[in-house]
N, CA, C and O atoms as a Tinker XYZ file with bonds, in Angstrom:
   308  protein
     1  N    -12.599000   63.444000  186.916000    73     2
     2  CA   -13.392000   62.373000  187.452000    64     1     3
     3  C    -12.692000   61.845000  188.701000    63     2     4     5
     4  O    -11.480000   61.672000  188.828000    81     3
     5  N    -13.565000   61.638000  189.526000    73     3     6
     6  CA   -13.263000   61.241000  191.225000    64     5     7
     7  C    -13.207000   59.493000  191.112000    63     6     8     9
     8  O    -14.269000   58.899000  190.922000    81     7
     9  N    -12.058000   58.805000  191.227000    73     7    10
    10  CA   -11.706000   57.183000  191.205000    64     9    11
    11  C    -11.196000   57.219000  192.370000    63    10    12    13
    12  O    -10.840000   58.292000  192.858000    81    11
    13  N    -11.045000   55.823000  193.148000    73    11    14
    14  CA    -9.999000   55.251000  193.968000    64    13    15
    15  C     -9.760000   54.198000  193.733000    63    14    16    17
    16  O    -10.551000   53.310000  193.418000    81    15
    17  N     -8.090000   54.114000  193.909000    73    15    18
    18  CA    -7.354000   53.272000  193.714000    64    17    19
    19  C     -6.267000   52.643000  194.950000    63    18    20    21
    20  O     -5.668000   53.306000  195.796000    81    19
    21  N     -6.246000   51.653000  194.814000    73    19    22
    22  CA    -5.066000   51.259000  196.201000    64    21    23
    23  C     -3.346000   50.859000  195.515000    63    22    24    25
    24  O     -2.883000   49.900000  194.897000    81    23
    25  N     -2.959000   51.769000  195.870000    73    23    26
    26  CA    -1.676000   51.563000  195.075000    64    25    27
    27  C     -0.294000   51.443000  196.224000    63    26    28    29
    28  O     -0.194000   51.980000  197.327000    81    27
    29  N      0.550000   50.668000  195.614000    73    27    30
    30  CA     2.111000   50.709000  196.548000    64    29    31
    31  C      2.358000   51.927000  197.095000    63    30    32    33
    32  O      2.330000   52.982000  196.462000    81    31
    33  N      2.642000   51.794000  198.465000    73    31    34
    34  CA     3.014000   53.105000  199.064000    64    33    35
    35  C      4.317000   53.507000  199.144000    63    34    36    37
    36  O      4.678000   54.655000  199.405000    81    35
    37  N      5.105000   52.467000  198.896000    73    35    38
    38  CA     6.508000   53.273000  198.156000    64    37    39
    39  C      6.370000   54.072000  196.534000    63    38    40    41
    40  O      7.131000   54.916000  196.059000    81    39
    41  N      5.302000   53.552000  196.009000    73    39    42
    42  CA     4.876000   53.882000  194.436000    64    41    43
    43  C      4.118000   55.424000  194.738000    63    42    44    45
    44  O      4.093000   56.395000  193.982000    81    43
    45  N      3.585000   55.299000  195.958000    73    43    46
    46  CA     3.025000   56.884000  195.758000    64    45    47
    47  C      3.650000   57.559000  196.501000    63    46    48    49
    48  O      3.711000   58.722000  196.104000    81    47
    49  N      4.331000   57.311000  197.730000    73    47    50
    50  CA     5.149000   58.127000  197.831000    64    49    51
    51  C      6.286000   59.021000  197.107000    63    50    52    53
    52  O      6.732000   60.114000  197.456000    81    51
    53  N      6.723000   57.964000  195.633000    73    51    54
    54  CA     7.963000   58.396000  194.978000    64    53    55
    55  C      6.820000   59.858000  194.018000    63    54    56    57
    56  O      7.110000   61.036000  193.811000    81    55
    57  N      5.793000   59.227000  193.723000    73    55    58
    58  CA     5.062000   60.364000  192.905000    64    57    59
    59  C      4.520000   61.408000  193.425000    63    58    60    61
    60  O      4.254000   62.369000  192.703000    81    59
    61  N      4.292000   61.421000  194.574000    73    59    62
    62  CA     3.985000   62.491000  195.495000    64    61    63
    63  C      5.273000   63.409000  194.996000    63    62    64    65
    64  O      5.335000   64.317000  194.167000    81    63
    65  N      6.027000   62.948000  195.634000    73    63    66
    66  CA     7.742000   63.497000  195.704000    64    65    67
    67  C      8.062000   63.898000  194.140000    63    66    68    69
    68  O      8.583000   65.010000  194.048000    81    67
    69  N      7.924000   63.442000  193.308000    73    67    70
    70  CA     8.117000   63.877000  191.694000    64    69    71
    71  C      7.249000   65.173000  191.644000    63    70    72    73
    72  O      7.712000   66.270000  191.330000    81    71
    73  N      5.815000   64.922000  192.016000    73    71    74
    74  CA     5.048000   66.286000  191.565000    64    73    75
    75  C      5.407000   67.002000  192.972000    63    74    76    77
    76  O      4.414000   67.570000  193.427000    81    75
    77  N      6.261000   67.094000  193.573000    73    75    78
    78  CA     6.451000   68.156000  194.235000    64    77    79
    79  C      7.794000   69.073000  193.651000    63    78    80    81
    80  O      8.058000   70.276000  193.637000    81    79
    81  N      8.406000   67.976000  193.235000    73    79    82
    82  CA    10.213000   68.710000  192.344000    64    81    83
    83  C      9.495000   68.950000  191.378000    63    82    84    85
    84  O     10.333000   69.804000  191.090000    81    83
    85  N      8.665000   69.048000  190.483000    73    83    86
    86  CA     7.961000   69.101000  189.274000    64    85    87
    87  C      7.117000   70.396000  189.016000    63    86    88    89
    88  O      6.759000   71.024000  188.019000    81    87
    89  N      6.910000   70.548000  190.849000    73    87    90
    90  CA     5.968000   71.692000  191.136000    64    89    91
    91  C      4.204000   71.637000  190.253000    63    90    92    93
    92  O      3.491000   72.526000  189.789000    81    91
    93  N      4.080000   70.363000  190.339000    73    91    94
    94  CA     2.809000   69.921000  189.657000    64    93    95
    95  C      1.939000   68.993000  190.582000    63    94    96    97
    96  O      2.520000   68.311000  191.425000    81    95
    97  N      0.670000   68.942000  190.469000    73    95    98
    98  CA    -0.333000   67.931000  191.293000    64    97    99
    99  C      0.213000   66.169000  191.044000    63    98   100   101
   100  O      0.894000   65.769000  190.101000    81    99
   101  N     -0.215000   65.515000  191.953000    73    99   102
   102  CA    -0.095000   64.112000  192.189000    64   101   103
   103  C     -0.842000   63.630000  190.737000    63   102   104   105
   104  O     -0.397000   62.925000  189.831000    81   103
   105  N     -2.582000   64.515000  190.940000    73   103   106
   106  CA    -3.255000   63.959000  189.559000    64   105   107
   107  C     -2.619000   64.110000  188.224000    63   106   108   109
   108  O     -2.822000   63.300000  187.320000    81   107
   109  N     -1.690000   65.363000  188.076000    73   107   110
   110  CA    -0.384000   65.485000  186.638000    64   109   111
   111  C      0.220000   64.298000  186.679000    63   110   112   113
   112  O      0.052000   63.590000  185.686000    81   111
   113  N      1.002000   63.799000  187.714000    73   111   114
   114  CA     1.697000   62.742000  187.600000    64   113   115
   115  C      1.280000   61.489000  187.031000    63   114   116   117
   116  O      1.843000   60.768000  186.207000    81   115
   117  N      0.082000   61.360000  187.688000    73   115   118
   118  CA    -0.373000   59.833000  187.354000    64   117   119
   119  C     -0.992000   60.331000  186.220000    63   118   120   121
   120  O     -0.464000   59.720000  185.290000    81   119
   121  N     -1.818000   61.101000  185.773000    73   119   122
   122  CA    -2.065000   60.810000  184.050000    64   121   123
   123  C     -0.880000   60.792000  183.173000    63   122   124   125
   124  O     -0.644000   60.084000  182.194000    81   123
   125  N     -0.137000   61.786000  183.770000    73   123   126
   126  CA     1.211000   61.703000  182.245000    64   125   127
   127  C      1.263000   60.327000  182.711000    63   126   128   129
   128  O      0.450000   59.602000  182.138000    81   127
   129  N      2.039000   59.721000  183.649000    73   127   130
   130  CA     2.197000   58.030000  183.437000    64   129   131
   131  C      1.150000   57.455000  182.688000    63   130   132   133
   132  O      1.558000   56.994000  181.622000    81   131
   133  N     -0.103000   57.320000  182.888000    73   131   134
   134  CA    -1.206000   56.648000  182.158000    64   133   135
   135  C     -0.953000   56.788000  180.828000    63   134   136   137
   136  O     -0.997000   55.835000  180.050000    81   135
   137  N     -0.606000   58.267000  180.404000    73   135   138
   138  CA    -0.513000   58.198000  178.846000    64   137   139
   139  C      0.718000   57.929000  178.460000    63   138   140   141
   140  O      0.942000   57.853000  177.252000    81   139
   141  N      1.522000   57.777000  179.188000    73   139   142
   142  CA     3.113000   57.614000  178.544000    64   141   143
   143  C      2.954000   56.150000  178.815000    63   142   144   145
   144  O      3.987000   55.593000  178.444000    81   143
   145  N      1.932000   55.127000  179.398000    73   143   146
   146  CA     1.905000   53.704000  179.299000    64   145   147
   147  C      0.937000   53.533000  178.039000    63   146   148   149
   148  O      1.188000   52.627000  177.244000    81   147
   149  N      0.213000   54.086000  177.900000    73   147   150
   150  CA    -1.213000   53.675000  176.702000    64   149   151
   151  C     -0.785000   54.112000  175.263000    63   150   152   153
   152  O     -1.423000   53.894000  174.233000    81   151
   153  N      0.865000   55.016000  175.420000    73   151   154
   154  CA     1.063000   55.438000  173.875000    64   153   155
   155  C      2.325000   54.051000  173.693000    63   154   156   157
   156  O      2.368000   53.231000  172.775000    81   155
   157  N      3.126000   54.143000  174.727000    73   155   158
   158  CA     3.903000   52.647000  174.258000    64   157   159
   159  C      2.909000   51.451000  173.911000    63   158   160   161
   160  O      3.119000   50.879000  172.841000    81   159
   161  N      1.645000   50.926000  174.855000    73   159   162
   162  CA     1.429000   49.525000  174.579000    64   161   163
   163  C     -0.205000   50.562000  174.013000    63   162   164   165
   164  O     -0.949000   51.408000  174.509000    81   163
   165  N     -0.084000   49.891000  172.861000    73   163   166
   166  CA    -1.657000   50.367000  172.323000    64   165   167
   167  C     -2.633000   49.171000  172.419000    63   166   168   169
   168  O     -1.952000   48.152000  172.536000    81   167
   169  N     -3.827000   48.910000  172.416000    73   167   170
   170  CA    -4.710000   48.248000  172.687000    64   169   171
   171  C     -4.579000   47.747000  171.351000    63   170   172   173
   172  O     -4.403000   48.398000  170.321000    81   171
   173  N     -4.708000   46.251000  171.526000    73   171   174
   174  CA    -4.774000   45.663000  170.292000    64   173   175
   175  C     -5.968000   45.547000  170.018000    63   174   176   177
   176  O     -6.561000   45.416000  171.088000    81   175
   177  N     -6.579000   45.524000  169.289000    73   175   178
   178  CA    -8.123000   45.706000  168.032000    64   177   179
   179  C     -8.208000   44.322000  167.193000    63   178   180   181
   180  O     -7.434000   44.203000  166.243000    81   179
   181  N     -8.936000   43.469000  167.437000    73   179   182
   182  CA    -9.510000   42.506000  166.298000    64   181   183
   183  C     -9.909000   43.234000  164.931000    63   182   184   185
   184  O    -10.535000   44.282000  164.766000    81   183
   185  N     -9.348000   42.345000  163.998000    73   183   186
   186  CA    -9.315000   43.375000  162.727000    64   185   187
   187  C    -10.829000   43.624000  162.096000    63   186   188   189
   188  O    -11.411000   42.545000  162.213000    81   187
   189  N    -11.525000   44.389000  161.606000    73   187   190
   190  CA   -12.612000   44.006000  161.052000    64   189   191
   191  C    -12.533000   43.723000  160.204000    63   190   192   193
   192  O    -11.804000   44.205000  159.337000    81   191
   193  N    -13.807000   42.140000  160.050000    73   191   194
   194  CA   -13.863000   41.751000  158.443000    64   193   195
   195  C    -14.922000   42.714000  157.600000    63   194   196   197
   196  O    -15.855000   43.339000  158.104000    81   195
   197  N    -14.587000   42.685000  156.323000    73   195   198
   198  CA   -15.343000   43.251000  155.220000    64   197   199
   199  C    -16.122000   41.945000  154.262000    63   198   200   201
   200  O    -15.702000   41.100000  153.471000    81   199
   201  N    -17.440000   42.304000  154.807000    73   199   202
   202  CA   -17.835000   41.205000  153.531000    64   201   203
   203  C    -17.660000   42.381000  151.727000    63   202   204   205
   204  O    -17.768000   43.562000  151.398000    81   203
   205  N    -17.360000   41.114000  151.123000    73   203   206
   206  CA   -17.091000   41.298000  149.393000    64   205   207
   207  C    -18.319000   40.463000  149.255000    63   206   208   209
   208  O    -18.711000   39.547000  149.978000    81   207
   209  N    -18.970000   41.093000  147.915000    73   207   210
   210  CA   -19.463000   40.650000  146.842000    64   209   211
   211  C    -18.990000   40.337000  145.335000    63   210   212   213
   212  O    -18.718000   41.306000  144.626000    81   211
   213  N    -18.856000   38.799000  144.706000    73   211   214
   214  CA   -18.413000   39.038000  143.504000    64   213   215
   215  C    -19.543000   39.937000  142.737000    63   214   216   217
   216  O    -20.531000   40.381000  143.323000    81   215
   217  N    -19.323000   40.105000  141.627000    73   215   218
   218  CA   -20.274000   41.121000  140.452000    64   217   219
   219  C    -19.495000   41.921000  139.097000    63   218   220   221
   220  O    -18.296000   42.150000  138.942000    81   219
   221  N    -20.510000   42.202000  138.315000    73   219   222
   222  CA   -19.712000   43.195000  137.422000    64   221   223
   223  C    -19.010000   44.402000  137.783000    63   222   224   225
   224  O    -18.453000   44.962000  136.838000    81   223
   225  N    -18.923000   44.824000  138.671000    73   223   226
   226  CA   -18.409000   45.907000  138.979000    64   225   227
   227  C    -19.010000   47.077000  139.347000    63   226   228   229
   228  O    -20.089000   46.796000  139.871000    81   227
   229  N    -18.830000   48.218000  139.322000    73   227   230
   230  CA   -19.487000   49.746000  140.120000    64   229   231
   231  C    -20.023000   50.228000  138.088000    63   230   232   233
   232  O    -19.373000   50.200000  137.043000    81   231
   233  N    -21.481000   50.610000  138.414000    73   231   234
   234  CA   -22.205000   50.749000  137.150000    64   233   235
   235  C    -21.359000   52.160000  136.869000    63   234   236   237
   236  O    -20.739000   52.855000  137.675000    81   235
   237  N    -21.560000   52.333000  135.409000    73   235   238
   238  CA   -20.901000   53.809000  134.536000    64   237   239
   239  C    -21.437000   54.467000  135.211000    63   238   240   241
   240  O    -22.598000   54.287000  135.580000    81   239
   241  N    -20.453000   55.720000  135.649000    73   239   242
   242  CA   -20.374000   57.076000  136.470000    64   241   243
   243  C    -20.790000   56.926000  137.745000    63   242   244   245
   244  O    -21.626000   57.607000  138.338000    81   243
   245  N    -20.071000   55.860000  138.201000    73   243   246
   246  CA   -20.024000   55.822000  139.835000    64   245   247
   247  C    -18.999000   56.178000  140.301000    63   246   248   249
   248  O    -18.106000   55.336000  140.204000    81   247
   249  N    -18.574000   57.642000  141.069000    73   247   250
   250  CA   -17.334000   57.729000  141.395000    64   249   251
   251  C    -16.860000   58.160000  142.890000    63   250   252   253
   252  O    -16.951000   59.213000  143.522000    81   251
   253  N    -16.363000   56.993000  143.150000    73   251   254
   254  CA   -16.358000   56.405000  144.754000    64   253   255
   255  C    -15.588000   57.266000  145.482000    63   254   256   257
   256  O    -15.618000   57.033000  146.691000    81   255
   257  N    -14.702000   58.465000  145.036000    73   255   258
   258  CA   -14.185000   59.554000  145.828000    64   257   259
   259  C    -14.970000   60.833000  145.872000    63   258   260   261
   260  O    -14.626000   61.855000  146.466000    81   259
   261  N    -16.265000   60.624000  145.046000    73   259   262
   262  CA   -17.119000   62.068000  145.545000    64   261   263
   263  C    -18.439000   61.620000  146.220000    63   262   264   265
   264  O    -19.426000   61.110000  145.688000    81   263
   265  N    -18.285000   61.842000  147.146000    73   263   266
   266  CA   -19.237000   61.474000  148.442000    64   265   267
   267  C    -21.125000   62.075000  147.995000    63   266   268   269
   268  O    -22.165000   61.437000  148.164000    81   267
   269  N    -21.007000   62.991000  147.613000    73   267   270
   270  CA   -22.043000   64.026000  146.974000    64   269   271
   271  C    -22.510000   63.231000  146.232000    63   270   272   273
   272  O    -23.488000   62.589000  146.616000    81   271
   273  N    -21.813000   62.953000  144.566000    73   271   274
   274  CA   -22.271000   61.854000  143.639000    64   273   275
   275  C    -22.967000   60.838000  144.450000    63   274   276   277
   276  O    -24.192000   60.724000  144.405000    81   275
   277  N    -22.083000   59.969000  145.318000    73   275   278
   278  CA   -22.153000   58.453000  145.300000    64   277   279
   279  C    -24.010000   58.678000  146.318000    63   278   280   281
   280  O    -24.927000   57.860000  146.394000    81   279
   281  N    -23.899000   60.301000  147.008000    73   279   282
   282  CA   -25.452000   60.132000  147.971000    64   281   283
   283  C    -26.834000   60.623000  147.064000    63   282   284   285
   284  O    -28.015000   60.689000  147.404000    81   283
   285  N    -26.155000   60.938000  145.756000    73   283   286
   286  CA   -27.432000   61.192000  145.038000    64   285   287
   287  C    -27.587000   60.283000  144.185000    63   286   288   289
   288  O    -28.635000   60.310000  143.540000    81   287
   289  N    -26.892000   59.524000  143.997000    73   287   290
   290  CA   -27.141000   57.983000  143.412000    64   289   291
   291  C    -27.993000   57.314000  144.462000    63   290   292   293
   292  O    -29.119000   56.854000  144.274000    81   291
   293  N    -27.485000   57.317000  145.307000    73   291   294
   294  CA   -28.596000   56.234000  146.294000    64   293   295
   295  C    -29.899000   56.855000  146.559000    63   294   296   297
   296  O    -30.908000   56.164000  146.411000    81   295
   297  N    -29.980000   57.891000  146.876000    73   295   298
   298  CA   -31.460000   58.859000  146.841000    64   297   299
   299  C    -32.000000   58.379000  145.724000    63   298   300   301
   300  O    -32.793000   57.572000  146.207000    81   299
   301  N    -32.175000   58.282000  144.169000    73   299   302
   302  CA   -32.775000   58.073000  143.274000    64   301   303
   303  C    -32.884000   56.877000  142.913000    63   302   304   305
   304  O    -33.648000   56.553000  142.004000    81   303
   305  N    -32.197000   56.094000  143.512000    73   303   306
   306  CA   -32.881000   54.968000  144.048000    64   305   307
   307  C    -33.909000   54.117000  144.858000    63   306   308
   308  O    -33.862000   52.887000  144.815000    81   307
């Protein structure tokens, strides 16, 4: 994807100069940086809430680790 950006020209000059000792493109440079910044600081996420219901519980032979079961229960419903 085609972006522009205005960045320090001592900042691109030094990366120019890296992907040339590197023997790699300017665009190598600046993504490995992008991802070597986005794996240190991760995006923080608001947690999601779960609504609960009180109740008796999950009716006889509901079993919530077989996916198959739990979609032919709801079909016959």
């Amino acid at each position: 994807m085609r972006t522009t950006i205005n960045i320090d020209e001592q900042l691109l000059t030094y990366a120019k100069l890296r992907a040339a000792q590197q023997g790699c493109t300017l665009k190598q440079i600046i993504e490995d940086a992008l991802r070597e910044f986005f794996s240190r600081h991760h995006l923080k996420q608001d947690p999601v809430k779960l609504e609960t219901f009180s109740g008796p519980g999950l009716k006889p032979g509901v079993d919530l680790d077989n996916s198959r079961s739990l979609s032919e229960i709801m079909d016959d419903q």
